[in-house]
Wavefront OBJ file of the C-alpha trace (Angstrom):
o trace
v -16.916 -5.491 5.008
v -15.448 -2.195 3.433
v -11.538 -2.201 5.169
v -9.191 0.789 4.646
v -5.162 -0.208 5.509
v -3.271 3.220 6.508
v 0.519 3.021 7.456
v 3.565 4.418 5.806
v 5.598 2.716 2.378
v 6.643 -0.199 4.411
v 4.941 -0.836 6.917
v 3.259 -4.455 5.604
v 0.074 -3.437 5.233
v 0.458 -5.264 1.597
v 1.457 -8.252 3.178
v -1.729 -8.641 5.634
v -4.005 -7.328 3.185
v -3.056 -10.619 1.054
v -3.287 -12.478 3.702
v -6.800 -11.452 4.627
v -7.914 -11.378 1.360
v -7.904 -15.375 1.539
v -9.149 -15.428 4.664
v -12.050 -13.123 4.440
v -12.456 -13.489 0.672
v -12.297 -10.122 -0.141
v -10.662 -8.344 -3.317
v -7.520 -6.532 -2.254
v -7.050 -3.522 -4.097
v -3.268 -2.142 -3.547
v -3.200 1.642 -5.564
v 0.580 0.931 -5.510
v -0.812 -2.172 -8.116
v -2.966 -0.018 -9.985
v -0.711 2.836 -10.582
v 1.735 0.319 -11.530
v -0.599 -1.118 -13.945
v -1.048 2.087 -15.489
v 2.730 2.257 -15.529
v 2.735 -0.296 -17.356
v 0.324 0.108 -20.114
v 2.610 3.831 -20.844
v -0.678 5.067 -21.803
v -1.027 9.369 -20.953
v -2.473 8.365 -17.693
v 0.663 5.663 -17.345
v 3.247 8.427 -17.608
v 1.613 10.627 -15.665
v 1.942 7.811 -12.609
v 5.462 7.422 -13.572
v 7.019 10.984 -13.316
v 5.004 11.424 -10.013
v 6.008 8.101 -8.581
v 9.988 8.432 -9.459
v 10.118 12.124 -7.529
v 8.747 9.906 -4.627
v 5.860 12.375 -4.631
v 2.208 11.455 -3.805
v 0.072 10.789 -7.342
v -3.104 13.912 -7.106
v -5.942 13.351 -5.683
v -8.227 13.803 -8.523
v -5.940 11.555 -10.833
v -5.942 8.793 -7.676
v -9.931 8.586 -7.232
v -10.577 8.122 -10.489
v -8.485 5.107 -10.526
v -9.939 3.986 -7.655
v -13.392 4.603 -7.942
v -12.901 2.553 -11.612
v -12.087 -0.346 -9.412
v -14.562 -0.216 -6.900
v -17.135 -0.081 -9.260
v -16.148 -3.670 -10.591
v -18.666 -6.746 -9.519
v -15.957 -8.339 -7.201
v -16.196 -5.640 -4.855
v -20.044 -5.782 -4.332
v -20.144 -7.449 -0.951
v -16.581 -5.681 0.515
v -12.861 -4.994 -0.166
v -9.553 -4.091 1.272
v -8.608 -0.686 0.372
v -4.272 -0.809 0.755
v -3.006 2.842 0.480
v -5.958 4.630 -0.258
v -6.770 7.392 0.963
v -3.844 9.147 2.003
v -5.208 12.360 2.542
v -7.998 13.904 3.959
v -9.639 14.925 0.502
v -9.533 11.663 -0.686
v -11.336 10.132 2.391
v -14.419 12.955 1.401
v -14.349 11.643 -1.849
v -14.271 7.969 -0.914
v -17.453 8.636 1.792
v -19.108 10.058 -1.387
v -18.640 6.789 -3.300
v -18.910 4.141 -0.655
v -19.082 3.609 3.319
v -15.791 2.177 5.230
v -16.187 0.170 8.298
v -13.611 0.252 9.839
v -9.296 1.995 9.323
v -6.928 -0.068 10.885
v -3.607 2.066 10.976
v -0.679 0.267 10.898
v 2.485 2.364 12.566
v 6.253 1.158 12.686
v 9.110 3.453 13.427
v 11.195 5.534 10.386
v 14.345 3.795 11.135
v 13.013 0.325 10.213
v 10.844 1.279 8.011
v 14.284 2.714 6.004
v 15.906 -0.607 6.069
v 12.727 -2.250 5.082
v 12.479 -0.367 2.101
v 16.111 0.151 1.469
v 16.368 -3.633 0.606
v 13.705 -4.365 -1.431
v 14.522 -6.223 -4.635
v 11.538 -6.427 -7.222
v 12.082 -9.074 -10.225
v 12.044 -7.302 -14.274
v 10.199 -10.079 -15.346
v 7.748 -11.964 -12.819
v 7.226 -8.672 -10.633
v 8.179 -11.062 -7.353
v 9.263 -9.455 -4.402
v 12.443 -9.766 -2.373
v 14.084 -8.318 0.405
v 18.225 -8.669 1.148
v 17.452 -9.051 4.840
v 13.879 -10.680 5.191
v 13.487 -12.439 2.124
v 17.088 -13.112 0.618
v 16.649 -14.695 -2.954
v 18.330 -17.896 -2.906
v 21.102 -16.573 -5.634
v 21.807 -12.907 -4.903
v 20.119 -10.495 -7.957
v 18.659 -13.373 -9.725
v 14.659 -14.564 -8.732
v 13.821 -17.326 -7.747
v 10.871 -17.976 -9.652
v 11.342 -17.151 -13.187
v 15.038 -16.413 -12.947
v 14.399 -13.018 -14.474
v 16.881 -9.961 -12.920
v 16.259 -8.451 -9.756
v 16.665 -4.256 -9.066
v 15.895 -1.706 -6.717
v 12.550 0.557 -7.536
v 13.238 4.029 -8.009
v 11.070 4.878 -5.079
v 13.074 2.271 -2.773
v 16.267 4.451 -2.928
v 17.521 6.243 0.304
v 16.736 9.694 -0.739
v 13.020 8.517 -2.479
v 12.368 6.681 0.773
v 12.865 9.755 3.134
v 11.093 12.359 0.934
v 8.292 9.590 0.775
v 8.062 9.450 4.158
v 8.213 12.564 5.296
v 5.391 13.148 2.411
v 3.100 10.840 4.368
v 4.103 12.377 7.544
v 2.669 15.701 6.290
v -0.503 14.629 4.292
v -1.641 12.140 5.973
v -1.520 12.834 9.811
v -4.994 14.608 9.160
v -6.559 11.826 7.762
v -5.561 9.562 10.570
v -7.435 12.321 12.892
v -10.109 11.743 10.402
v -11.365 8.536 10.827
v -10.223 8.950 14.991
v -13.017 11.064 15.089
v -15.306 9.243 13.020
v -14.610 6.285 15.379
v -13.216 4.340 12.439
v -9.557 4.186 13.300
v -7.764 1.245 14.938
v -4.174 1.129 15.429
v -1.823 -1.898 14.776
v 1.680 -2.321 15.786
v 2.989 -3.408 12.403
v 6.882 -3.988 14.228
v 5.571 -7.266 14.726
v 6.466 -10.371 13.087
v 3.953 -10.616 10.730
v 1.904 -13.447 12.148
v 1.342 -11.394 15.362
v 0.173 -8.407 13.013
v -2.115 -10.323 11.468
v -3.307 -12.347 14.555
v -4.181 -8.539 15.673
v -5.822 -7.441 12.928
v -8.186 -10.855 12.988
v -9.284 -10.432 16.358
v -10.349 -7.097 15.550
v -12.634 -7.457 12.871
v -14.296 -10.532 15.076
l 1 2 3 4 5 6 7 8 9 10 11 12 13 14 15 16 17 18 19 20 21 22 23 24 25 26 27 28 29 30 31 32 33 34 35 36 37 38 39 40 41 42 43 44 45 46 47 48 49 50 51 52 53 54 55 56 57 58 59 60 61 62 63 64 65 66 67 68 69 70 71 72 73 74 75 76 77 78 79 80 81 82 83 84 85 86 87 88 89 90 91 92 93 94 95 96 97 98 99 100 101 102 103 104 105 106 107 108 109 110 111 112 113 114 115 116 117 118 119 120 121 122 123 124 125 126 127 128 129 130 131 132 133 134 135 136 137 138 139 140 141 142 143 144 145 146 147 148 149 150 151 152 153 154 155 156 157 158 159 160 161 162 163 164 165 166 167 168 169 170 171 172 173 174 175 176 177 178 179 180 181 182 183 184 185 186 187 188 189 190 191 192 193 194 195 196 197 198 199 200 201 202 203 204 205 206 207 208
């Protein structure tokens, strides 16, 4: 089962992609991880990913697909996988079609507004790479995690100003896409301002 997850930064599409991934034993495969990875490694590629991803701007297509398609072409992802944030835009769905077939594009939609304070209070851990949020998922002593004990800090891209340009990125690049796979008779929306049991309750009795 070939999945693609569509929604804005925040929406928890990461969240029920893990989720499923358990359930359905598929390989989840986040770009948001891999461009971190490459991040990471501060190889050419690595910066590249960096000064894109601090403006809050979308990594290129070309750049993105070849990360991508890398990853797809790995053995774990022979009989299915979760695609989480990719494609965002209509020229990357073309390119996907011409590297695999997608069964189905669930869309995940929540509102700006609390998608901002999702975002806005997102605390990632230096060390471990363990997520926390000030609101949702308070660590249980503030700026220190709970797992390694390693310091917590806001991501570049989960400041105010990051978080609207992001957005309003999406917004422009990505409505077509969403038309897309409408008229392919892909698409199914989700109402991600769920709790997230209910999203993923939804998103199970879809793919039944």
């Amino acid at each position: 089962m070939n999945l693609i997850f569509l929604g804005p930064p925040g929406a928890g599409k990461g969240t029920v992609a893990v989720k499923l991934k358990d359930e359905k034993k598929l390989p989840h495969i986040s770009t948001g991880d891999l461009f971190r990875a490459a991040i990471k490694s501060e190889s050419d590629l690595g910066l590249q990913v960096k000064a894109i991803v601090d403006r809050g701007d979308l990594v290129p297509d070309e750049l993105t697909v070849a990360i991508v398609k890398e990853r797809l072409d790995q053995a774990d992802c022979q009989n299915g996988f979760i695609l989480d944030g990719f494609p965002r835009t209509e020229a990357q769905a073309e390119a996907l079609q011409k590297i695999t077939n997608i069964d189905k594009a669930l869309n995940f939609y929540v509102e700006e507004e609390e998608l901002i304070k999702r975002l806005s209070g997102r605390r990632v851990c230096k060390q471990c790479g363990a997520s926390f949020h000030v609101l949702f998922v308070p660590p249980k002593k503030e700026g220190i995690c709970d797992h390694c004990g390693g310091e917590l800090y806001t991501r570049k891209d989960d400041e105010i100003e990051s978080i609207k340009n992001r957005l309003s990125v999406y917004k422009e690049q990505t409505q077509p896409l969403i038309d897309y796979y409408n008229n392919k008779q892909l698409l199914v929306d989700i109402n991600a301002a769920e709790a997230p049991e209910n999203v993923f309750t939804s998103v199970l009795n879809i793919l039944k």
